[in-house]
C-alpha distance (Angstrom), angle and dihedral (degrees) to the residues before:
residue distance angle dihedral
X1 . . .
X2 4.21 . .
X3 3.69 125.3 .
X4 3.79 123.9 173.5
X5 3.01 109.6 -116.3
X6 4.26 111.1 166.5
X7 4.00 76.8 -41.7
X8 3.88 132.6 -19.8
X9 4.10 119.4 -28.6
X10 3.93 118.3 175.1
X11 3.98 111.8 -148.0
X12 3.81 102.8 -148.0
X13 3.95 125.3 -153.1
X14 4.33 81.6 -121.9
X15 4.20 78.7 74.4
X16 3.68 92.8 -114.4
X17 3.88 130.4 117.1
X18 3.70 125.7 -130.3
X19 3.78 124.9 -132.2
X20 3.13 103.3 177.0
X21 3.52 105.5 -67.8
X22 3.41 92.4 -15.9
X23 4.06 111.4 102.3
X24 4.14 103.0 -161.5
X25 4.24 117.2 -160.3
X26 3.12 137.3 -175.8
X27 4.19 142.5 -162.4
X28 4.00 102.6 17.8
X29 4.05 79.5 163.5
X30 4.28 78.2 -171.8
X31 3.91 110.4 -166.6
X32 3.94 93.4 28.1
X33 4.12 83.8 123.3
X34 3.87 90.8 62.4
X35 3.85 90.6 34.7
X36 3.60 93.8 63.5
X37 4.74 87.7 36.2
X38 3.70 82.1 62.6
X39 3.91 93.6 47.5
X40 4.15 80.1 54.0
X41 3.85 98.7 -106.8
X42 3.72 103.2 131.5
X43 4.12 103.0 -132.0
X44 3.60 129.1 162.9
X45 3.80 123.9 -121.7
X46 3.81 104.0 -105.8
X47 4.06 108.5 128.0
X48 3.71 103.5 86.0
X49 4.12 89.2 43.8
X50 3.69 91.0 60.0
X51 3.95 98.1 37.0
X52 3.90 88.2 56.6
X53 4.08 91.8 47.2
X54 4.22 88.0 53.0
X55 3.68 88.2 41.2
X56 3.96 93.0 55.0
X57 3.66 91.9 53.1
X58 4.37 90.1 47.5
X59 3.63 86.6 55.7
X60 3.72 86.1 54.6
X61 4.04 83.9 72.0
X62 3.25 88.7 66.2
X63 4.20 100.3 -102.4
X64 3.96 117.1 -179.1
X65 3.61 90.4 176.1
X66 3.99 144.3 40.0
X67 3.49 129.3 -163.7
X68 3.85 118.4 -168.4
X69 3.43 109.2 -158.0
X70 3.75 104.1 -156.3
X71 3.33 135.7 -48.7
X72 3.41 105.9 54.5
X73 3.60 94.9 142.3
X74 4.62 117.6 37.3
X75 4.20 105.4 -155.8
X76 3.85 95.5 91.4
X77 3.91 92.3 -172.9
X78 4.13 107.7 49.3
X79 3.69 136.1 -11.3
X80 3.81 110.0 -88.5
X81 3.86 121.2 -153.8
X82 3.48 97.0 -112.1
X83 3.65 88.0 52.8
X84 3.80 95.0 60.7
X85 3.36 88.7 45.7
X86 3.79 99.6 62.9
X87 3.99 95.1 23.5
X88 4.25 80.4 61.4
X89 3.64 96.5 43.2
X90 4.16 91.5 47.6
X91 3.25 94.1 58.0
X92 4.03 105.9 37.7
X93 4.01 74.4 52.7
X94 3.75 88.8 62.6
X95 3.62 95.1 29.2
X96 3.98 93.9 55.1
X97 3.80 89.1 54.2
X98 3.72 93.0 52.5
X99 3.73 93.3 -112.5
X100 3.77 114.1 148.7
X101 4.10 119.4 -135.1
X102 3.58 135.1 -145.1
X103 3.51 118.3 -172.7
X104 3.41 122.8 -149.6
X105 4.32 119.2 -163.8
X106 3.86 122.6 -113.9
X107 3.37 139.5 176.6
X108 3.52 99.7 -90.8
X109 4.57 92.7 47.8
X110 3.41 97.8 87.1
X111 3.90 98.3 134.0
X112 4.00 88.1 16.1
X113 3.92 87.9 115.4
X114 3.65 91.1 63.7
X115 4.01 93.2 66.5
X116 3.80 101.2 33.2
X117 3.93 84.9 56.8
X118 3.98 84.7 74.7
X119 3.74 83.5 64.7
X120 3.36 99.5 43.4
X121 4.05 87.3 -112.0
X122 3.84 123.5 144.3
X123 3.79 125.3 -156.7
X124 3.52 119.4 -124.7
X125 4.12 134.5 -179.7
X126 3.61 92.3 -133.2
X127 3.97 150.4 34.0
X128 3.75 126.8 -168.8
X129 4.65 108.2 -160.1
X130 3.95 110.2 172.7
X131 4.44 93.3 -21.7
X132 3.53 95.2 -46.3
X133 3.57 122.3 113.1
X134 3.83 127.6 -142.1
X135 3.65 127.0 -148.0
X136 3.97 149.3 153.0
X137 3.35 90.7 -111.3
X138 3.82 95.6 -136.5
X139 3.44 93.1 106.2
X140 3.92 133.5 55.0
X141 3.90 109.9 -97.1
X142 3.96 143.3 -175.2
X143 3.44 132.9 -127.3
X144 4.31 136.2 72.4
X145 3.18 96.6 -103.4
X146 3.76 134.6 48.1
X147 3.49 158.1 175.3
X148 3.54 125.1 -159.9
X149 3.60 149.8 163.9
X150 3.63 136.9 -158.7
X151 3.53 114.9 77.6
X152 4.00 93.4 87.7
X153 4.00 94.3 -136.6
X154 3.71 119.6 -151.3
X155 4.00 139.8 168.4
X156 3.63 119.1 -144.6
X157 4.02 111.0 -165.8
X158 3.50 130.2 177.0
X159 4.14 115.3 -124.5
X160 3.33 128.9 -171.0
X161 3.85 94.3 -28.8
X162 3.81 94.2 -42.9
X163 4.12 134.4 88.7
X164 3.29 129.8 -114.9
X165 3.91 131.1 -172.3
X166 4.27 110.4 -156.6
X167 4.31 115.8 -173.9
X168 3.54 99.7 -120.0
X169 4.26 140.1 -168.4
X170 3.49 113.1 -135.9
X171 3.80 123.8 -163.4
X172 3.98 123.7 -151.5
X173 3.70 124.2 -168.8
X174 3.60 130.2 -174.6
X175 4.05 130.6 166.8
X176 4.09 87.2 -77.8
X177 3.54 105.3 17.6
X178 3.66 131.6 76.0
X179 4.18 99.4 176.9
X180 4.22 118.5 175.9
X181 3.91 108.7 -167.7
X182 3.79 112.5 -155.6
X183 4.28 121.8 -147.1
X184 3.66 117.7 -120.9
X185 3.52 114.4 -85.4
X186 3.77 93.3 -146.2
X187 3.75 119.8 103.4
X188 3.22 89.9 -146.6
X189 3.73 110.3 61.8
X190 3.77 114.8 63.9
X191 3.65 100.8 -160.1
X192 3.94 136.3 -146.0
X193 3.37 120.5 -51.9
X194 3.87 106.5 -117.1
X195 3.82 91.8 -154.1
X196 3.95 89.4 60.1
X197 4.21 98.6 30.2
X198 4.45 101.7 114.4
X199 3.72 85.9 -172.9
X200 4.17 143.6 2.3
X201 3.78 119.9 -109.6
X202 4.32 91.2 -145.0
X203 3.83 115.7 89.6
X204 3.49 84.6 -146.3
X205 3.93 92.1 73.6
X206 3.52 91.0 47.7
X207 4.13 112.6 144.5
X208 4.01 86.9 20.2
X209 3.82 117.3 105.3
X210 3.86 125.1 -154.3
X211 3.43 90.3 -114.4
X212 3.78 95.7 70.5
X213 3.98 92.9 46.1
X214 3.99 109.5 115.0
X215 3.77 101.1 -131.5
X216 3.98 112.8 -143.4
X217 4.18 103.9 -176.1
X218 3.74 123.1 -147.5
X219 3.92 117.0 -134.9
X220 3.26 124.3 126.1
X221 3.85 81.7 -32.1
X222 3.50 139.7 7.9
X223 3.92 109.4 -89.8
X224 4.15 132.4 -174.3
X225 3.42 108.2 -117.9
X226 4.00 92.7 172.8
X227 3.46 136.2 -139.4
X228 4.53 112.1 5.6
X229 3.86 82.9 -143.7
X230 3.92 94.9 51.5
X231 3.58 98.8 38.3
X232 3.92 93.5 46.4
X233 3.70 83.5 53.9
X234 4.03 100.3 48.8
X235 3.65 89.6 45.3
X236 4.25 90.9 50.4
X237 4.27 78.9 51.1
């Protein structure tokens, strides 16, 4: 799927957005598995497994560089073991395939520094590729044109009798803003449904409603679903 976007971006069905060569991600949330084995609810270790198979086939697009925007890592108050465990194997993943890494800082990367130092990374709270700028999204930002994280978009649509929840982007446009929210690229966090959301958690989407986000719905591709306002309507119908 291509938007304009201050130029050409691709949104790919591995929940990332192309610039150029640029593949930008968002909401890793690595170590939630062991996060919620310490909270004692047994769950298996799965996340990083499946993150590395979707990043295999974004590489196929021919990516030289990856941005995380936030949230690569969940435990907001320390870094857990099972955190530097799949923070370290992420990024020898990318490393290994001669992929460089910028890592933008989230909510949830308080201590985050302390790991990417092995890799001679730095956090930083923003990233400018081709004029736009990429952020979290948890704080307020400048700039026309932005990518974000954060808000953990979904779509859920009724088919055929059952329900279905689909990660989503959503775009938001105003007079000076041109905004492009990514879904989380964890398996393992649904996301809000769009269709249901009475307000956004970012300051950076302040004075938008979800009603005038342009929903784009990952499947086995990325399809327009138009308007949340007008689709949440047709589907009440």
């Amino acid at each position: 799927m291509e938007l304009d976007l201050n130029g050409r971006v691709i949104l790919t069905p591995e929940r990332a957005v192309m610039l150029g060569k640029t593949a930008v991600i968002a909401d890793l949330h690595l170590g939630f598995e062991g996060a919620m084995r310490r909270a004692g609810v047994a769950f298996p270790r799965v996340q990083i497994e499946e993150i590395k198979r979707e990043l295999d086939k974004l590489l196929k697009r021919g990516v030289e560089r990856v941005v995380v925007a936030g949230d690569l890592k969940h435990e907001f108050s320390e870094n857990l073991p099972h955190e530097w465990r799949d923070v370290e194997e992420f990024l020898s993943f990318l490393r290994e395939r001669g992929v460089e890494v910028v890592l933008v800082r989230g909510n949830h990367d308080n201590y985050l520094r302390t790991m990417a130092r092995k890799f001679d990374l730095d956090v930083i709270d923003e990233f400018e590729v081709r004029g736009v700028k990429v952020v979290h999204g948890h704080r307020e930002c400048e700039g026309r044109w932005v990518v974000m994280g954060h808000e953990h978009p979904s779509v859920k649509l009724r088919v055929r009798g059952g329900v279905y929840s689909y990660p989503c982007f959503l775009r938001l446009k105003s007079e000076v803003r041109d905004i492009l929210v990514l879904p989380a690229m964890s398996p393992l966090l649904s996301g809000s449904d769009i269709l249901t959301l009475e307000s956004f958690l970012s300051p950076v989407l302040k004075g938008f409603s979800p009603a005038e986000a342009e929903v784009y719905a990952v499947c086995d591709g990325v399809y327009s679903l138009g308007r949340a306002g007008v689709l949440s309507s047709v589907l009440e119908t």
